[in-house]
C-alpha positions in Angstrom: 0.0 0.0 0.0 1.3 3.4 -0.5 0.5 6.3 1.8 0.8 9.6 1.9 1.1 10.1 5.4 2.3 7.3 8.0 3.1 7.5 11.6 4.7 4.8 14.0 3.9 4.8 17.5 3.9 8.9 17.4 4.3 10.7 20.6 4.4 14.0 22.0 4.4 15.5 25.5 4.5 18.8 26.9 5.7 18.3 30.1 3.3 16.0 31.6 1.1 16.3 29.4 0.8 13.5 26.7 -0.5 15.4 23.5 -0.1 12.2 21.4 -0.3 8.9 22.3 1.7 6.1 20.4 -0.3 7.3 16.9 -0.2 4.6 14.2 -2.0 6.6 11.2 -1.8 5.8 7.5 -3.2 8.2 5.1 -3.5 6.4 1.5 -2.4 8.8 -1.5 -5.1 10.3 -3.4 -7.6 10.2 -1.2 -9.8 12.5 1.2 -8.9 11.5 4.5 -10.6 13.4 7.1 -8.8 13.7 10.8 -12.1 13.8 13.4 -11.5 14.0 17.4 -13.4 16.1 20.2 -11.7 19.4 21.2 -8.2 18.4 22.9 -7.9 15.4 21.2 -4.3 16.2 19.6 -5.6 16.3 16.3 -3.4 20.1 15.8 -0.4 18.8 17.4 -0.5 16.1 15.0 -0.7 18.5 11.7 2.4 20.3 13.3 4.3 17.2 13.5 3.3 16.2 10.1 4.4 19.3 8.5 7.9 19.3 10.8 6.5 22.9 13.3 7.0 20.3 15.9 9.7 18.0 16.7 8.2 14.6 18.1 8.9 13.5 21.7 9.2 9.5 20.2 8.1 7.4 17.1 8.5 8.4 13.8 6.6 9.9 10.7 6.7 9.6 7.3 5.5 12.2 4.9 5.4 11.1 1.3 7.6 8.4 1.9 10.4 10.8 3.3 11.2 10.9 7.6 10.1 14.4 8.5 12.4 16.1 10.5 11.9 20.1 12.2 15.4 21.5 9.9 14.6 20.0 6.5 12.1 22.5 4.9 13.2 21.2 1.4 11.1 17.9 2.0 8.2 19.7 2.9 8.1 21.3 -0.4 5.5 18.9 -2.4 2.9 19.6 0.9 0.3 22.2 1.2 -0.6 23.5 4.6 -3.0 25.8 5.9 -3.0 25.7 9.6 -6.1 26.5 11.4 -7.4 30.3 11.7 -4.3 31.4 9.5 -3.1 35.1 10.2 -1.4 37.0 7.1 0.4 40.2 6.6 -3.1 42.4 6.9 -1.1 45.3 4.4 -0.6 42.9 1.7 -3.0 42.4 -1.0 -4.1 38.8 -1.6 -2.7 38.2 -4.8 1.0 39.9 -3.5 0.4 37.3 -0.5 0.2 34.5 -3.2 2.9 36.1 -5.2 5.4 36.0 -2.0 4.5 32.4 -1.1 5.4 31.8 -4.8 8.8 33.1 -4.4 9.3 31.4 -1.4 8.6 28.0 -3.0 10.8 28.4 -6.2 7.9 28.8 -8.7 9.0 31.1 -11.5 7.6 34.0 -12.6 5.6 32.3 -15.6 4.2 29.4 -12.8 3.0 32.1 -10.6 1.4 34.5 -13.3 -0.4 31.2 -14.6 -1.4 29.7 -11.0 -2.0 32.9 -9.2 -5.5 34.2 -11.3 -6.3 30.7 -11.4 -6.2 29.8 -7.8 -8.3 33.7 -6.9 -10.8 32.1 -9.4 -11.3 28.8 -7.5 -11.3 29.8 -4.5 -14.0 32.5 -5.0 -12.3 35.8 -5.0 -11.9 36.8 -8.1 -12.2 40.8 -8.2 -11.2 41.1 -4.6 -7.7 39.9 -5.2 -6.0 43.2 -5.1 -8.1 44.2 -1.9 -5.8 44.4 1.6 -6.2 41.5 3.7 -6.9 43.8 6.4 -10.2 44.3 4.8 -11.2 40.4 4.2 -13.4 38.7 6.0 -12.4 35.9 8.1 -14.6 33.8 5.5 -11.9 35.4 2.8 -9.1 35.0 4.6 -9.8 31.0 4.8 -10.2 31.3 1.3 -6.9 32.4 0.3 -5.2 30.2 3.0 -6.5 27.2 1.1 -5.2 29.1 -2.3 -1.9 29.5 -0.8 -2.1 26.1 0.5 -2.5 24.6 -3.2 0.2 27.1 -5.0 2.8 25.2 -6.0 0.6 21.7 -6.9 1.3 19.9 -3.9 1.5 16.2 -3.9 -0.8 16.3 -0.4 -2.4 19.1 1.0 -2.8 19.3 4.9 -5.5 21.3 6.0 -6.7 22.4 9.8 -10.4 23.4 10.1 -10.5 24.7 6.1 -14.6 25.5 6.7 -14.0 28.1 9.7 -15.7 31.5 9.2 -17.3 30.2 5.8 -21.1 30.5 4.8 -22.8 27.5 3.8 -22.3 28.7 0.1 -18.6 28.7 0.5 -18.9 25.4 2.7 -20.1 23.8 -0.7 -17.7 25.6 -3.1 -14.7 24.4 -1.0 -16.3 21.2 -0.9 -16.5 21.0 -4.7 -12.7 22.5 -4.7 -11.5 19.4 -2.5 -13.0 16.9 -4.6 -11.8 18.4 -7.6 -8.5 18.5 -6.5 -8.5 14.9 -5.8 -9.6 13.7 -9.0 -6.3 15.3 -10.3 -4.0 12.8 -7.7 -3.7 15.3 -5.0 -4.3 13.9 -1.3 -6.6 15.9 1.1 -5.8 15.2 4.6 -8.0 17.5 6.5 -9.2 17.8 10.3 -12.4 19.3 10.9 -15.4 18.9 13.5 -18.0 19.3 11.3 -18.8 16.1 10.9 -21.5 16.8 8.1 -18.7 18.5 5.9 -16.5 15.4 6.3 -19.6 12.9 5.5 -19.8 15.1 2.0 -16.1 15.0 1.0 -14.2 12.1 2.8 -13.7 8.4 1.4 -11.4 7.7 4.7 -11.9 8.9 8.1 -9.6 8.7 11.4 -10.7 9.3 14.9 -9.0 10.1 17.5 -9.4 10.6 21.2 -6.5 11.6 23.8 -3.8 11.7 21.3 -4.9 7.9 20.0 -6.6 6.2 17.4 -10.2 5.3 17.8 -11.2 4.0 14.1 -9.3 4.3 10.8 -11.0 3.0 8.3 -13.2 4.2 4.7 -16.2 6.3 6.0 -19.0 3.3 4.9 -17.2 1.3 7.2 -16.8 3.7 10.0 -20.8 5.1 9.7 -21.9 1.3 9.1 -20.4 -0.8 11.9 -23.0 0.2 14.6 -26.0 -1.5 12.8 -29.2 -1.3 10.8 -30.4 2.4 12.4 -30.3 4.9 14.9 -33.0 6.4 16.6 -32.4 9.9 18.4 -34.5 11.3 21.4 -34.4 14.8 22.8 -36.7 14.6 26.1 -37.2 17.3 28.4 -35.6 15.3 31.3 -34.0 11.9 30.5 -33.7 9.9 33.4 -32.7 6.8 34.7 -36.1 5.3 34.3 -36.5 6.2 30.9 -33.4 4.8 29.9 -33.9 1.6 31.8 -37.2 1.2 30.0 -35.8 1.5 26.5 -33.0 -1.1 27.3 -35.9 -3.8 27.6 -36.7 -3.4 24.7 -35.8 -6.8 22.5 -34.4 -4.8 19.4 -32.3 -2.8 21.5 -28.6 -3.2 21.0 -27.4 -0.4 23.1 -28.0 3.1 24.4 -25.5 6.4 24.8 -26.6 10.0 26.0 -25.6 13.6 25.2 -27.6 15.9 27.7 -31.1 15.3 27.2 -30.9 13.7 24.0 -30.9 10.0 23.7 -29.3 7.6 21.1 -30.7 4.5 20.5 -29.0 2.1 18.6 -31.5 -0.5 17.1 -31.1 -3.7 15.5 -33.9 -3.8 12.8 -34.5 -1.7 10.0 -38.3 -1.6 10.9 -39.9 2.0 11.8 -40.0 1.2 15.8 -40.5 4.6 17.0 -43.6 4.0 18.1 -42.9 1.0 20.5 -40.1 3.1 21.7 -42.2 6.2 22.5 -44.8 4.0 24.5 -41.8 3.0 26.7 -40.2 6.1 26.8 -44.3 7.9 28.1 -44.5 4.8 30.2 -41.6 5.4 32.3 -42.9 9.3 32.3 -40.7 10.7 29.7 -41.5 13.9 27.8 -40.7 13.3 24.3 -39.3 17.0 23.1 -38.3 15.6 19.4 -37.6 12.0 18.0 -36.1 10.6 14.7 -34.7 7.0 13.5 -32.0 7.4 10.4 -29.3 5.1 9.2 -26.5 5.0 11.1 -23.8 7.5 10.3 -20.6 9.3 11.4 -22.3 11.7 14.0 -23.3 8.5 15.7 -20.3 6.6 15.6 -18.3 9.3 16.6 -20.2 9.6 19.7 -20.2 5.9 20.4 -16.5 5.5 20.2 -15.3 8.6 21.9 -18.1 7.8 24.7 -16.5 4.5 25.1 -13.3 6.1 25.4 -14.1 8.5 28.0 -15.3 5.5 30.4 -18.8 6.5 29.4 -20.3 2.7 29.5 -23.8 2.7 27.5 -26.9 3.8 29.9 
């Protein structure tokens, strides 16, 4: 198999803290891999290790089939990188800001007069390329991260939270970008927490949880290894009762809670909702909202990070 992106028994502490755990991720090239964890999780310290900002305390990593160390920048030059909330020169225009990046990766003057307009186009700000960055929104200021991330056709692109500060209009032109750039053998390795935005644009998914790895696998897998369906409850109090009730319940494979909000995992694809709202009443629930879908990443995301916490199902 060739990968992109593969890490042996990664680690890195601050202290006593332990950022990443012994990390075994492998990224396959030309793919959409998408880099999921709860806040904390060490999914940024990771990305800074990949891209050599930070030297690992142990293990190794390999980045295109290359050891990345902190003092070789040259072998970091066929990776993009846009780290998350990116901060630029607010005097420069955009397309001088491209135009510098340029330099600094060896393009010549006939690459970046070619890739420059192209990139602006792509990334939606055509006409606002010679505005100061000073004066873009934070929505624009994502968007020419990503353009500066994909100047000088990178073999993999590395990404950190690439939807922040963008409208759902620009959540679906990026999305499209991505994709596109795939098809044409450039891997996406992205880490995000909108878990919607990764169901829409990743093959392969990686969780992680306290600097480890939950899950790596394609996203069908992931989404499709609880079961048949997933029903979701939001009640105005769930209690211990409630829950106990549902668990009787023969279909009934197993049971997590956020809050107020019940998830029921299920182990027919038959519309059960109302068998499971007569328990629910019966045990003197108030049933705020309820729905029973397929299961997908949302679901097994909680399930495995849950689990991981010590949460054992209700």
């Amino acid at each position: 198999m060739d990968y992109a992106i593969e890490t042996d028994n990664l680690t890195k502490n601050f202290g006593s803290l332990t950022a990443v755990n012994k990390l075994n991720l492998k990224v396959q090239k030309n793919t959409i891999h998408g880099f999921l964890g709860p806040n904390g999780a060490g999914k940024t310290t990771t990305i800074k290790i990949l891209v050599g900002l930070l030297k690992p305390t142990s293990g190794s990593v390999k980045v295109l089939g290359q050891e990345v160390h902190v003092d070789q920048a040259d072998s970091r030059l066929n990776i993009g990188y846009m780290p998350e909330l990116p901060k630029f020169p607010k005097h420069l225009k955009g397309a001088e800001l491209l135009d510098i990046y340029g330099r600094m990766y060896g393009m010549t003057q006939q690459q970046r007069a070619e890739q420059i307009p192209k990139l602006i186009e792509s990334v939606g700000l055509k006409d606002r390329e010679n505005d100061l960055i000073g004066k873009y929104s934070k929505g624009m200021q994502q968007r020419i991260g990503i353009a500066q991330a994909l100047l000088n056709n990178p073999e993999l692109v590395i990404l950190d939270e690439p939807s922040i500060g963008l409208d759902p209009v620009g959540m679906v032109e990026v999305r499209e970008l991505f994709k596109a750039i795939s098809k044409e053998g450039i891997t996406v390795f992205l880490s995000s927490h909108l878990l919607f935005e990764v169901e829409q644009i990743c093959d392969h998914v990686t969780i992680i949880n306290k600097g480890s790895v939950l899950a790596s696998d394609t996203l069908q897998n992931i989404s499709g290894a609880l079961g048949p369906a997933m029903i979701h409850i939001e009640l105005a109090n769930l209690s211990g009762a409630v829950i106990a009730a549902v668990k009787k319940l023969p279909f009934v494979s197993g049971t997590w809670r956020t809050g107020n909000t019940l998830f029921i995992q299920v182990t027919t694809y038959d519309d059960v909702r109302a068998e499971i709202s007569q328990q629910v009443t019966g045990a003197g629930g108030v049933i705020v909202g309820m729905s029973q879908k397929t299961s997908n990443l949302e679901d097994a995301f909680i399930q495995l990070v849950s689990k991981d916490k010590g949460e054992k199902p209700q």
